[in-house]
C-alpha positions in Angstrom: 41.5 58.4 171.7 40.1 55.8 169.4 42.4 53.1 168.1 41.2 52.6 164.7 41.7 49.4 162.9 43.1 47.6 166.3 41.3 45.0 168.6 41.0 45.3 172.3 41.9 41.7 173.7 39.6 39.7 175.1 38.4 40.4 178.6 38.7 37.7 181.1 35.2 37.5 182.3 32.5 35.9 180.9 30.4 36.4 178.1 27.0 37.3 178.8 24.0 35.5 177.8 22.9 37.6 174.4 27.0 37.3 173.4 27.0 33.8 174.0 23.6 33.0 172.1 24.7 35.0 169.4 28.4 33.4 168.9 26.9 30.1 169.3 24.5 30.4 166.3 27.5 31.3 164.2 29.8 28.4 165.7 26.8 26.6 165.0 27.6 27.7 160.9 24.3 29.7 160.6 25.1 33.1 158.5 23.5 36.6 159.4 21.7 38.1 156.4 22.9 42.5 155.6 20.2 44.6 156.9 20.1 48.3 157.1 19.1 48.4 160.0 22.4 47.4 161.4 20.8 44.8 163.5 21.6 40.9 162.9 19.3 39.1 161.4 19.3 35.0 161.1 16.8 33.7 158.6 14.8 36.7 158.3 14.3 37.0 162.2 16.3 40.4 164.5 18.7 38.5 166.6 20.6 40.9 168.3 21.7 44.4 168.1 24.1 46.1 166.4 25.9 47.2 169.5 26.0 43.6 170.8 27.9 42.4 167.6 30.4 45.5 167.3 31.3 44.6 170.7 31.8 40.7 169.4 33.9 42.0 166.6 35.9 44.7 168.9 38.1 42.0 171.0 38.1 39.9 167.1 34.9 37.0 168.0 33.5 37.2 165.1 34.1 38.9 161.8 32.3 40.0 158.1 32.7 37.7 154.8 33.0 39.5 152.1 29.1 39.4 151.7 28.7 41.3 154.8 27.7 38.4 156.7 28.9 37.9 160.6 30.5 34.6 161.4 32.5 33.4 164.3 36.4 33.5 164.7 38.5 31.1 166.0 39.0 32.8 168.7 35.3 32.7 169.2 34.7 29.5 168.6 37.3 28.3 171.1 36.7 30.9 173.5 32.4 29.5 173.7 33.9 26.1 173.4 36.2 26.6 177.1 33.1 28.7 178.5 30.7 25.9 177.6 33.1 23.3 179.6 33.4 25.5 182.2 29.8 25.3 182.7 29.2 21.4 182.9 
């Protein structure tokens, strides 16, 4: 049964490459232009899927503005932030 409107939480394991890039560009404070297509787009270029991203927004990493542009949570941003340090 779907739970509509609800976040899963965050999984403990890591992210994986493609979700990590992805977060990071919008930590970074790049925006993702609306395409039809469903896929993200960053500056005109495809930059992930739109499976990858509903699965960002699913445990509440990143989110919509009102413009229909993904961005990264807080919880995103701190969650690649203790990954990152993780890795050094």
């Amino acid at each position: 049964m779907a739970t509509m409107g609800r976040q899963r939480s965050v999984a403990p394991h890591r992210l994986s490459e493609a979700q990590s890039r992805t977060l990071r560009w919008f930590r970074d404070g790049r925006q993702s232009d609306p395409h039809e297509s469903g896929a993200v787009y960053l500056n005109g270029y495809p930059v992930c899927t739109s499976s990858l991203i509903e699965s960002l927004r699913e445990v509440g990493l990143v989110q919509q503005d009102e413009l229909h542009r993904w961005q990264a949570t807080e919880q995103g941003q701190s969650l690649l932030t203790r990954q990152l340090l993780q890795a050094a």
